[in-house]
C-alpha atoms as a printed R data frame, in Angstrom:
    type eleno elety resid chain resno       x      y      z
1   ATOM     1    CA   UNK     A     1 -55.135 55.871 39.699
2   ATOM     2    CA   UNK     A     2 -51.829 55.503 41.885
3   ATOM     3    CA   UNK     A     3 -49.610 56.391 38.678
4   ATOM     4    CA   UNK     A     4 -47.480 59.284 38.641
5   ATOM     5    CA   UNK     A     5 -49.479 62.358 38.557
6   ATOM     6    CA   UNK     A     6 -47.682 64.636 36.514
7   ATOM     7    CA   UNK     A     7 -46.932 61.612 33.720
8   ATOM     8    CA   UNK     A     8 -50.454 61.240 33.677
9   ATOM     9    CA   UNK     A     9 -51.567 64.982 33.249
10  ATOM    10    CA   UNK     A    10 -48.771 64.877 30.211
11  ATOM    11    CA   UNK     A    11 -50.720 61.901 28.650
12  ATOM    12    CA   UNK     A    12 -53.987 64.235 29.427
13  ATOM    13    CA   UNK     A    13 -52.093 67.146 27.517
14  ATOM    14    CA   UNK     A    14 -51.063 64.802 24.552
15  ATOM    15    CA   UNK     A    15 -53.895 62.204 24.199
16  ATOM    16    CA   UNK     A    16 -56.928 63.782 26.064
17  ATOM    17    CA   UNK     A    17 -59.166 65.043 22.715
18  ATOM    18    CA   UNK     A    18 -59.644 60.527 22.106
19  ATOM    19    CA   UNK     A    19 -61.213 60.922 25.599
20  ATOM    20    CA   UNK     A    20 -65.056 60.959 25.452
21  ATOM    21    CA   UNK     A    21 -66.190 64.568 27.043
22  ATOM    22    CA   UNK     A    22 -66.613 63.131 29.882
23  ATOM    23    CA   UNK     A    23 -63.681 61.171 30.811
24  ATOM    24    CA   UNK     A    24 -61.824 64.409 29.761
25  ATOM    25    CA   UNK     A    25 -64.195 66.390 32.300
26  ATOM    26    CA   UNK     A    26 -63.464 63.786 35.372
27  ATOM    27    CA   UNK     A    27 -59.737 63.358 34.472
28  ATOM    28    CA   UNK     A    28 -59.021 67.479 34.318
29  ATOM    29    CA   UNK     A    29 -61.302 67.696 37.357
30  ATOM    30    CA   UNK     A    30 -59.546 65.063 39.498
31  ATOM    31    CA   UNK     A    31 -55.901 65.504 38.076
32  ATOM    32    CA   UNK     A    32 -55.932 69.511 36.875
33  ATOM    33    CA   UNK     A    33 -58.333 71.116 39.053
34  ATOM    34    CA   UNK     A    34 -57.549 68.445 42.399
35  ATOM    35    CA   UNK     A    35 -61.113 67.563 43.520
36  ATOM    36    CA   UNK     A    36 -61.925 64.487 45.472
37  ATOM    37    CA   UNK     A    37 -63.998 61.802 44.097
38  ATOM    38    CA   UNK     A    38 -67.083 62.781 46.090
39  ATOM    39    CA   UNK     A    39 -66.322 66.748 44.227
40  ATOM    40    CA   UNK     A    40 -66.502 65.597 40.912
41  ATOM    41    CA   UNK     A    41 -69.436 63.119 41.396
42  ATOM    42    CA   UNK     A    42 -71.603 66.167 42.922
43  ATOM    43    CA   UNK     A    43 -70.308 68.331 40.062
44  ATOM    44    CA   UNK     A    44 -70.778 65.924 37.271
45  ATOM    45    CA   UNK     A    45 -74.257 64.195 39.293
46  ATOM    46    CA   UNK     A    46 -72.890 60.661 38.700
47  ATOM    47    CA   UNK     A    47 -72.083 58.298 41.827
48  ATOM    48    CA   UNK     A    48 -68.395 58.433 42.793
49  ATOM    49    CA   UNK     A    49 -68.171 54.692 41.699
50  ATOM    50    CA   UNK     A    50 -68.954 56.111 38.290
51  ATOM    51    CA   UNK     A    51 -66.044 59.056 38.960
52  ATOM    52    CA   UNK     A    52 -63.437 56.381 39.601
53  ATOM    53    CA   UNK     A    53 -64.708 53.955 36.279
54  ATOM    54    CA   UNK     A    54 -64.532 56.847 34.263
55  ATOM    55    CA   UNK     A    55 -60.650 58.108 35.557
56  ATOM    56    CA   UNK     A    56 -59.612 54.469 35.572
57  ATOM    57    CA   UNK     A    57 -61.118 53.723 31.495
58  ATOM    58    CA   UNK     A    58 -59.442 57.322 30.354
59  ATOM    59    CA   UNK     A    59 -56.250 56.485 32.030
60  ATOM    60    CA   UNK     A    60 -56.220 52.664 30.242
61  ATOM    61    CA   UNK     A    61 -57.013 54.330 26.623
62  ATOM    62    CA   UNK     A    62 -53.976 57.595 27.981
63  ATOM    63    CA   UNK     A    63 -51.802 54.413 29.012
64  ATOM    64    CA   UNK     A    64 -52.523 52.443 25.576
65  ATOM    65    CA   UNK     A    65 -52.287 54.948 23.370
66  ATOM    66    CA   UNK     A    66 -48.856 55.996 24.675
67  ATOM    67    CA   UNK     A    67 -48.046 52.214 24.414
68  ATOM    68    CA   UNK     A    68 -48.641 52.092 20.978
69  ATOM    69    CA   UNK     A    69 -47.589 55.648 19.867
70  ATOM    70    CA   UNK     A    70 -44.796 57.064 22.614
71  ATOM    71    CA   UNK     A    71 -45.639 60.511 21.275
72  ATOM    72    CA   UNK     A    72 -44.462 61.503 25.357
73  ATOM    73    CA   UNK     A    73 -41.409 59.449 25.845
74  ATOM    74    CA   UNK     A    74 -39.911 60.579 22.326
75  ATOM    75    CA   UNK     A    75 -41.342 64.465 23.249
76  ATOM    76    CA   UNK     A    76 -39.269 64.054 26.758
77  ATOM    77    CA   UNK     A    77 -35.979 62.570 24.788
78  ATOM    78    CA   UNK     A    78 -36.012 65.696 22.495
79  ATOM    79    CA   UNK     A    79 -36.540 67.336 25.165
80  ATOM    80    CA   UNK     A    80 -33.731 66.337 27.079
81  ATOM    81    CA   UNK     A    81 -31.388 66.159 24.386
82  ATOM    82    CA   UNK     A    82 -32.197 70.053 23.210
83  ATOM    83    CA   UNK     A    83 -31.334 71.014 26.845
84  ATOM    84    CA   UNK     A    84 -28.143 69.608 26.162
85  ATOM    85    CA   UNK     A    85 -27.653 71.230 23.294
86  ATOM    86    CA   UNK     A    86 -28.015 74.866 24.498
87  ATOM    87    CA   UNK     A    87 -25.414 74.029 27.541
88  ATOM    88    CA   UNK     A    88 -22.923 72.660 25.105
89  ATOM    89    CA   UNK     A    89 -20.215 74.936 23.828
90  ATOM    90    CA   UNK     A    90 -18.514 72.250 21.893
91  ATOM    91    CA   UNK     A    91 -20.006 71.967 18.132
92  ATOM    92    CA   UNK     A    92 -19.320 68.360 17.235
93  ATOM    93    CA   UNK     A    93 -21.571 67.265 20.438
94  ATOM    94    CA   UNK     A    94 -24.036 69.853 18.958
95  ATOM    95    CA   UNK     A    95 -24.616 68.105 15.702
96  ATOM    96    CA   UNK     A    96 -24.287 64.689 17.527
97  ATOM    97    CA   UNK     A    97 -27.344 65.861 19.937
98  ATOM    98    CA   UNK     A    98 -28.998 67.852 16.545
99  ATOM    99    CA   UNK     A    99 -28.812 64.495 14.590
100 ATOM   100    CA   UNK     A   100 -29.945 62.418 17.391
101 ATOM   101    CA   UNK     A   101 -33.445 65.018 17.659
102 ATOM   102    CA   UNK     A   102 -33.699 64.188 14.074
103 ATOM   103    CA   UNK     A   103 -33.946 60.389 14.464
104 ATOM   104    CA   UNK     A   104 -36.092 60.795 16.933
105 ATOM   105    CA   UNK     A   105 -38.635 62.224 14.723
Protein backbone atom coordinates (compact mmCIF):
# COMPACT_ATOMS: atom_id res chain seq x y z
CA UNK A 1 0.00 0.00 0.00
CA UNK A 2 3.21 2.36 0.00
CA UNK A 3 2.95 2.70 -3.97
CA UNK A 4 2.44 5.90 -5.53
CA UNK A 5 -0.94 7.14 -4.84
CA UNK A 6 -1.98 8.83 -7.79
CA UNK A 7 -0.47 5.72 -10.15
CA UNK A 8 -2.58 3.65 -8.19
CA UNK A 9 -5.94 5.68 -8.36
CA UNK A 10 -5.09 5.66 -12.40
CA UNK A 11 -4.97 1.78 -12.25
CA UNK A 12 -8.40 2.21 -10.07
CA UNK A 13 -9.74 4.47 -13.03
CA UNK A 14 -8.56 1.93 -15.77
CA UNK A 15 -8.85 -1.57 -14.18
CA UNK A 16 -11.24 -1.09 -11.14
CA UNK A 17 -14.74 -2.77 -12.80
CA UNK A 18 -12.29 -6.63 -12.51
CA UNK A 19 -12.35 -5.57 -8.81
CA UNK A 20 -14.98 -7.54 -6.79
CA UNK A 21 -17.55 -4.72 -5.28
CA UNK A 22 -15.87 -4.74 -2.54
CA UNK A 23 -12.31 -4.31 -3.18
CA UNK A 24 -13.59 -1.44 -5.45
CA UNK A 25 -15.57 -0.03 -2.27
CA UNK A 26 -12.27 -0.23 0.15
CA UNK A 27 -9.84 0.92 -2.61
CA UNK A 28 -12.14 4.27 -3.62
CA UNK A 29 -12.72 4.64 0.12
CA UNK A 30 -9.06 4.52 1.22
CA UNK A 31 -7.44 6.04 -2.03
CA UNK A 32 -10.53 8.46 -3.47
CA UNK A 33 -12.41 9.42 -0.53
CA UNK A 34 -8.94 9.32 2.10
CA UNK A 35 -10.33 7.38 5.10
CA UNK A 36 -8.14 5.55 7.52
CA UNK A 37 -8.23 1.91 7.86
CA UNK A 38 -10.21 1.97 11.10
CA UNK A 39 -12.99 4.47 8.68
CA UNK A 40 -13.52 2.05 6.19
CA UNK A 41 -13.66 -1.04 8.51
CA UNK A 42 -16.56 0.81 10.61
CA UNK A 43 -18.15 1.79 7.29
CA UNK A 44 -17.86 -1.47 5.53
CA UNK A 45 -18.30 -3.60 9.33
CA UNK A 46 -15.28 -5.80 8.50
CA UNK A 47 -12.07 -5.76 10.90
CA UNK A 48 -9.38 -3.38 9.62
CA UNK A 49 -7.15 -6.53 9.04
CA UNK A 50 -9.81 -7.38 6.50
CA UNK A 51 -9.59 -3.44 5.09
CA UNK A 52 -5.87 -3.83 4.48
CA UNK A 53 -6.29 -7.75 2.74
CA UNK A 54 -8.79 -6.41 0.64
CA UNK A 55 -6.60 -2.95 -0.60
CA UNK A 56 -3.50 -5.12 -0.74
CA UNK A 57 -5.45 -8.24 -3.17
CA UNK A 58 -7.12 -5.24 -5.46
CA UNK A 59 -3.86 -3.51 -5.76
CA UNK A 60 -1.95 -7.13 -6.80
CA UNK A 61 -4.86 -7.90 -9.53
CA UNK A 62 -4.52 -3.35 -10.49
CA UNK A 63 -0.62 -4.16 -10.48
CA UNK A 64 -1.01 -7.51 -12.67
CA UNK A 65 -3.29 -6.52 -14.91
CA UNK A 66 -1.25 -3.44 -15.87
CA UNK A 67 1.70 -5.95 -16.09
CA UNK A 68 0.16 -7.87 -18.57
CA UNK A 69 -1.88 -5.20 -20.49
CA UNK A 70 0.01 -1.53 -19.95
CA UNK A 71 -3.30 0.01 -20.98
CA UNK A 72 -1.73 3.16 -18.39
CA UNK A 73 1.82 3.38 -19.45
CA UNK A 74 0.82 3.41 -23.31
CA UNK A 75 -2.37 5.98 -22.21
CA UNK A 76 0.52 8.28 -20.43
CA UNK A 77 2.98 7.95 -23.71
CA UNK A 78 0.09 9.23 -25.94
CA UNK A 79 -0.40 11.37 -23.64
CA UNK A 80 2.80 12.89 -23.51
CA UNK A 81 3.51 12.74 -27.01
CA UNK A 82 -0.01 14.70 -27.98
CA UNK A 83 1.21 17.46 -25.59
CA UNK A 84 4.01 17.71 -27.76
CA UNK A 85 2.25 17.89 -30.58
CA UNK A 86 0.04 20.94 -29.81
CA UNK A 87 3.39 22.98 -28.66
CA UNK A 88 5.08 22.13 -31.89
CA UNK A 89 4.92 24.61 -34.71
CA UNK A 90 7.13 22.61 -36.94
CA UNK A 91 5.00 19.98 -39.17
CA UNK A 92 7.52 17.25 -39.87
CA UNK A 93 7.89 16.73 -35.85
CA UNK A 94 4.02 16.75 -36.00
CA UNK A 95 3.64 13.72 -38.15
CA UNK A 96 6.76 12.16 -36.43
CA UNK A 97 4.81 12.57 -32.89
CA UNK A 98 1.20 11.71 -34.99
CA UNK A 99 2.85 8.44 -36.31
CA UNK A 100 4.46 7.58 -33.13
CA UNK A 101 0.52 7.87 -31.27
CA UNK A 102 -0.37 5.53 -33.98
CA UNK A 103 2.11 2.76 -33.08
CA UNK A 104 1.30 3.08 -29.90
CA UNK A 105 -2.11 1.88 -30.47
Amino acid sequence: MNQDRAYICRLIDIYGKVLSERQRDVVDLYYNEDLSLAEISENCGITRQGVRDAIKHAIETLTSLESSLGFSAKSESISQLATKIGASDDVNEIHRLAESIIGEL
